[in-house]
C-alpha positions in Angstrom: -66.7 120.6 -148.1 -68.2 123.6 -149.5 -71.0 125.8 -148.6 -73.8 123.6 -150.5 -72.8 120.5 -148.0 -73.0 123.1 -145.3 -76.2 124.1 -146.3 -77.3 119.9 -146.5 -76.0 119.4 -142.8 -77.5 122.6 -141.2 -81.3 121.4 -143.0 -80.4 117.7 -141.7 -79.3 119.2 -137.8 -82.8 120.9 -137.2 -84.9 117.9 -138.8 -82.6 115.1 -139.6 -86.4 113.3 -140.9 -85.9 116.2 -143.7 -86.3 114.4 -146.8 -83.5 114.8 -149.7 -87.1 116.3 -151.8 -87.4 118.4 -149.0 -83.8 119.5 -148.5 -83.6 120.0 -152.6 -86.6 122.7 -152.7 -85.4 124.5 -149.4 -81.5 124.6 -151.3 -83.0 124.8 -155.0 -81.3 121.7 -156.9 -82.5 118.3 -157.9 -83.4 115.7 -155.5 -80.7 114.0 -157.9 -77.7 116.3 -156.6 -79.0 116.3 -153.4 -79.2 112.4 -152.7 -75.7 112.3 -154.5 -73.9 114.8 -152.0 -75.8 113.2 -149.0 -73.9 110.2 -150.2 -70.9 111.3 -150.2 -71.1 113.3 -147.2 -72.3 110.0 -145.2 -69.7 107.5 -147.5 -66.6 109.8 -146.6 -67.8 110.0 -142.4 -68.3 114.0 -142.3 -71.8 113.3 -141.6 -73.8 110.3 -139.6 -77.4 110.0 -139.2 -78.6 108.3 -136.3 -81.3 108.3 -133.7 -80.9 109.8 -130.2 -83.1 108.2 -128.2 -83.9 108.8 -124.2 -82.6 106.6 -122.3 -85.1 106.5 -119.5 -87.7 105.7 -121.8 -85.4 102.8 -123.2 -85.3 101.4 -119.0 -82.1 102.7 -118.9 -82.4 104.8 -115.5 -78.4 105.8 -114.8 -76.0 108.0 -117.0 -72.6 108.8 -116.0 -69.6 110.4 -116.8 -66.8 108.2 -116.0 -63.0 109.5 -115.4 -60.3 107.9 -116.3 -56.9 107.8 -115.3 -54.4 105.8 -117.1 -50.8 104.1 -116.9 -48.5 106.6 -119.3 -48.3 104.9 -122.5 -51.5 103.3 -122.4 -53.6 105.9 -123.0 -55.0 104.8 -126.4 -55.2 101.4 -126.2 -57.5 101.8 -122.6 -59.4 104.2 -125.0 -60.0 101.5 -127.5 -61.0 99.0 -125.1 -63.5 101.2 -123.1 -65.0 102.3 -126.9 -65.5 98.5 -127.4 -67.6 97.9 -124.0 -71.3 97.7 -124.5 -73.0 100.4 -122.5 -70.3 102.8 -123.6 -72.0 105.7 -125.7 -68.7 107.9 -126.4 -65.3 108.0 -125.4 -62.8 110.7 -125.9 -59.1 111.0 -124.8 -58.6 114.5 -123.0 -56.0 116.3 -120.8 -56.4 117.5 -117.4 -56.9 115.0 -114.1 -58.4 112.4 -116.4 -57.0 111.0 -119.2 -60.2 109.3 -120.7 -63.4 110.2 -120.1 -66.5 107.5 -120.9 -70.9 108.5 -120.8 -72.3 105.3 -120.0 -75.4 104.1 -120.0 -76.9 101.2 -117.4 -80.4 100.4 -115.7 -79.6 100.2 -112.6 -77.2 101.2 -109.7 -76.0 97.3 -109.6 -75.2 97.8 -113.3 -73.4 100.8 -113.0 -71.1 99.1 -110.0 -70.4 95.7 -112.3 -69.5 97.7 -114.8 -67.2 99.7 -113.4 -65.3 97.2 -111.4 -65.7 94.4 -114.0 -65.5 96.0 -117.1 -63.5 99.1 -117.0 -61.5 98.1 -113.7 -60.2 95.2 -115.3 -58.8 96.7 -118.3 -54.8 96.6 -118.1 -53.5 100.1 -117.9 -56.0 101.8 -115.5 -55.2 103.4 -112.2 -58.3 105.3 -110.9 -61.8 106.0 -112.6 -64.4 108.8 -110.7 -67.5 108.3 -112.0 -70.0 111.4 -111.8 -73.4 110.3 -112.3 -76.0 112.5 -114.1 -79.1 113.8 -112.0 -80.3 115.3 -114.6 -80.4 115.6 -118.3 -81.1 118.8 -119.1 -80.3 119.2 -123.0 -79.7 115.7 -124.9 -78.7 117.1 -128.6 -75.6 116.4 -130.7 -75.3 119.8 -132.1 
């Protein structure tokens, strides 16, 4: 990656709606160059576009952050199947207390207990989650 595609991701990180006409004036090439290197940049994974949405507007009324500690050995396959559960938004394998750690996303208090004792507390490999759930969202970026 060079500092043109840097240049495409920092327009697309303040208005990713920025048009590839829009992003070619504000860089000063083709629309042409520019819809081929957004391409690439989405084809090869550096870059995804998506929509953040909030999730209290969606009905979704509790967030947490779920801790998770794991059987040694295990670690990556109680990764994968936490990753593959619905109302999982991102997943990342860490060190410290916990060796997983899970944001999910469910409407209600009820939700957020079934899904902790039915979905995550019945994957093989898990020995203690500690879920901490959000008040408060107080910045909901990705940059």
């Amino acid at each position: 990656m060079d500092n043109f595609d840097k240049n495409i991701i920092d327009i697309l990180e303040s208005d990713g709606r920025a048009s590839n006409a829009e992003i070619a004036r504000k860089i000063g090439v083709s629309e042409g160059t520019i819809r081929r290197r957004l391409k690439k940049l989405i084809d090869n994974k550096t870059i995804n576009v998506l929509a953040i949405s909030d999730p209290r507007q969606m009905g979704y009324e509790f967030e947490a952050l779920v801790g998770v500690q794991v059987d040694p050995g295990l670690v990556e396959p109680v990764a994968d199947a936490i990753t593959n559960l619905q109302d999982t938004k991102w997943v990342s394998i860490t060190t410290g207390t916990y060796d997983v750690f899970a944001w999910v996303i469910l409407p209600t208090a009820e939700a957020l207990g079934r899904f902790l004792r039915n979905s995550i507390g019945e994957i093989e490999g898990v020995k203690k989650t500690e879920t901490f759930v959000s008040l408060q969202v107080v910045k909901r970026e990705l940059e």
